[in-house]
N, C-alpha and C positions, 0 to 999 in steps of 0.2 A: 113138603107139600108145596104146590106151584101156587102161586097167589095169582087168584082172578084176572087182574090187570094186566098180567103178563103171558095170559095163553093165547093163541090166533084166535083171530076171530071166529075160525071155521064156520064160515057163511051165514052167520046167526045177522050180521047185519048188512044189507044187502047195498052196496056202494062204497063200504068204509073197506079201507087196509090200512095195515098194519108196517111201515116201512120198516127195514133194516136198522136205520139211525134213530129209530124210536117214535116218528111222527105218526100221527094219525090222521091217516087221507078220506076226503068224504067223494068221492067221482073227481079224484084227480087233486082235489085242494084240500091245502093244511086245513086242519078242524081243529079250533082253538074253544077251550072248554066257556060256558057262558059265565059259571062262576070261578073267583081269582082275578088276581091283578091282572095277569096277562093281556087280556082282550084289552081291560080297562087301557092300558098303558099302549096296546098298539094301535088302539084307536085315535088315542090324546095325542101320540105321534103324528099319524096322517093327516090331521087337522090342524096339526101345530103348523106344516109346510107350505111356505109362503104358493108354492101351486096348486094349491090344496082349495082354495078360494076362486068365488067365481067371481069370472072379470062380467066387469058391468053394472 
């Protein structure tokens, strides 16, 4: 049996694809899920980066 998560989208969702290497594109850009660490943690990065800050 194929499990859910792993069929194409076959146009059910209208912008998203499905890459090769497993990623989930939403109109061209990585779609990181809202729940899980992940978002959590790439966020905490980008604000962590001393350019990250506004001058002023």
């Amino acid at each position: 049996a194929e499990i859910e998560s792993q069929r194409p989208l076959e146009g059910r969702f209208d912008g998203f694809s499905l890459e090769a290497d497993g990623l989930l594109r939403h109109r061209g850009r990585i779609y990181v899920a809202i729940d899980g660490g992940l978002r959590h943690d790439i966020l905490t990065e980008a604000h962590r980066a001393p350019y990250s800050a506004h001058p002023g």
